[in-house]
C-alpha positions in Angstrom: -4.7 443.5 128.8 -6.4 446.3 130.8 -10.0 445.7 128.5 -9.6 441.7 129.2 -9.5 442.1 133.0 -12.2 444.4 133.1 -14.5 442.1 130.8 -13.4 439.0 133.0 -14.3 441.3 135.8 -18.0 441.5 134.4 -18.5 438.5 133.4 -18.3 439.4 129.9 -15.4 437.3 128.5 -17.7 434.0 128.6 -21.9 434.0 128.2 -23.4 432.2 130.8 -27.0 432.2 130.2 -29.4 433.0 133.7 -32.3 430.7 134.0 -30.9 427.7 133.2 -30.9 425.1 135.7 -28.2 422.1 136.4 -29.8 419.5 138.1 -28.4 416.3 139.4 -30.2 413.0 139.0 -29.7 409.2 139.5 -29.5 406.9 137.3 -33.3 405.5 137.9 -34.4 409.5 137.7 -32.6 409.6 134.5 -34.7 406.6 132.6 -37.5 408.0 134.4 -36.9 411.3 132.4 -35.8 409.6 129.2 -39.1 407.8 129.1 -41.1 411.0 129.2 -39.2 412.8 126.6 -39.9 410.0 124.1 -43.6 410.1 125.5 -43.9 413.8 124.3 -41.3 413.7 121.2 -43.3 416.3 119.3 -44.2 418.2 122.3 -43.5 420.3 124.9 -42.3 417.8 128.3 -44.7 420.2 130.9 -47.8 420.8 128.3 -48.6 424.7 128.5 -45.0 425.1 129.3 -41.9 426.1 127.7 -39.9 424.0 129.8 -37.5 421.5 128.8 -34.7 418.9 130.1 -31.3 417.6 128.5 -30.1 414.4 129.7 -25.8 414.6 130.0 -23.6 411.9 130.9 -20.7 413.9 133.4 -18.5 411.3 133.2 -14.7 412.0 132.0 -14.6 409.5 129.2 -18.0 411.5 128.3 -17.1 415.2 128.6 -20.7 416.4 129.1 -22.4 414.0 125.9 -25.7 414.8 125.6 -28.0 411.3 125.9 -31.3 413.1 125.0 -33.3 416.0 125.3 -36.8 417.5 125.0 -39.1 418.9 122.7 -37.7 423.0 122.4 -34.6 422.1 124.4 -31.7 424.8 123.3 -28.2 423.9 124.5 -26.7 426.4 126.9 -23.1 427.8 125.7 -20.2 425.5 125.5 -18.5 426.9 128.2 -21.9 426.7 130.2 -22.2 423.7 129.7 -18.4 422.6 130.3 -18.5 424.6 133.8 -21.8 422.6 135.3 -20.0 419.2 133.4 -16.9 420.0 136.1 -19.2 421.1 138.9 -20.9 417.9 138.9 -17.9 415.9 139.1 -16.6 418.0 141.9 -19.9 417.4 143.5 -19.3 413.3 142.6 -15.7 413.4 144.3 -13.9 413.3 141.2 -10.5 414.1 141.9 -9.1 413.5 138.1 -8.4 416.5 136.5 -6.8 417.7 133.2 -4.9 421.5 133.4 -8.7 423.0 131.8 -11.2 420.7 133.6 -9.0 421.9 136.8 -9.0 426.1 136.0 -12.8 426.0 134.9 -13.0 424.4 138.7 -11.2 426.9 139.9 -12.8 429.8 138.5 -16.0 429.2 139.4 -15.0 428.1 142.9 -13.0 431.1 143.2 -15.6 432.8 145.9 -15.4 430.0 148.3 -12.4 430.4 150.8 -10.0 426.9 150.1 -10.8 426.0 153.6 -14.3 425.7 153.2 -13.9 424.2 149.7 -11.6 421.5 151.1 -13.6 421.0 154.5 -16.6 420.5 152.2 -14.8 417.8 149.8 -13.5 416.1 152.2 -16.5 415.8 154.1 -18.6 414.2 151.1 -16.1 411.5 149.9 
């Protein structure tokens, strides 16, 4: 148990990979960026660039599905990817939340004082 909290404590239980970016984008933004990608199918979204984009529906009913993605895009780790799939709804005003969907919240939330988590929620719905 000791070894556990002092991996958690590190960040080493689960592999969250740094320079990634979450962004969110509307639904216009998103068919703007799904025409591109089929544009440059066979090649890289930025030319010269190593940068790519994956398209993900946050919805519940979705859990995170990717729609599409660019040339050279590699998929971040599930748990990565689960974390930014509840942030985003979090950031939508979800308030629907199964006993996981709720303590991946929480964890990553954890820093921010409940009053300014709440003050912040409530502000934005």
């Amino acid at each position: 148990f000791s070894q556990m909290k002092r991996m958690k404590s590190y960040n080493q239980f689960f592999h969250v990979q740094t320079g990634r970016y979450y962004v969110a984008v509307s639904l216009l933004e998103a068919e703007t960026l799904r025409a591109a990608i089929h544009q440059r199918m066979r090649s890289p979204l930025i030319p010269s660039t190593t940068a790519s984009v994956s398209l993900r529906c946050v919805a519940p009913s979705a859990k995170g599905l990717v729609l599409d993605s660019s040339h050279g895009f590699v998929p971040a780790s599930r748990y990565q990817n689960k974390i930014a799939t509840q942030l985003a709804r979090f950031i939508d005003s979800e308030t629907d939340y199964n006993e996981s969907e709720a303590s991946l919240l929480l964890q990553v939330l954890e820093a921010n004082p409940i009053a300014n988590r709440t003050s912040w929620f409530v502000s934005t719905r």
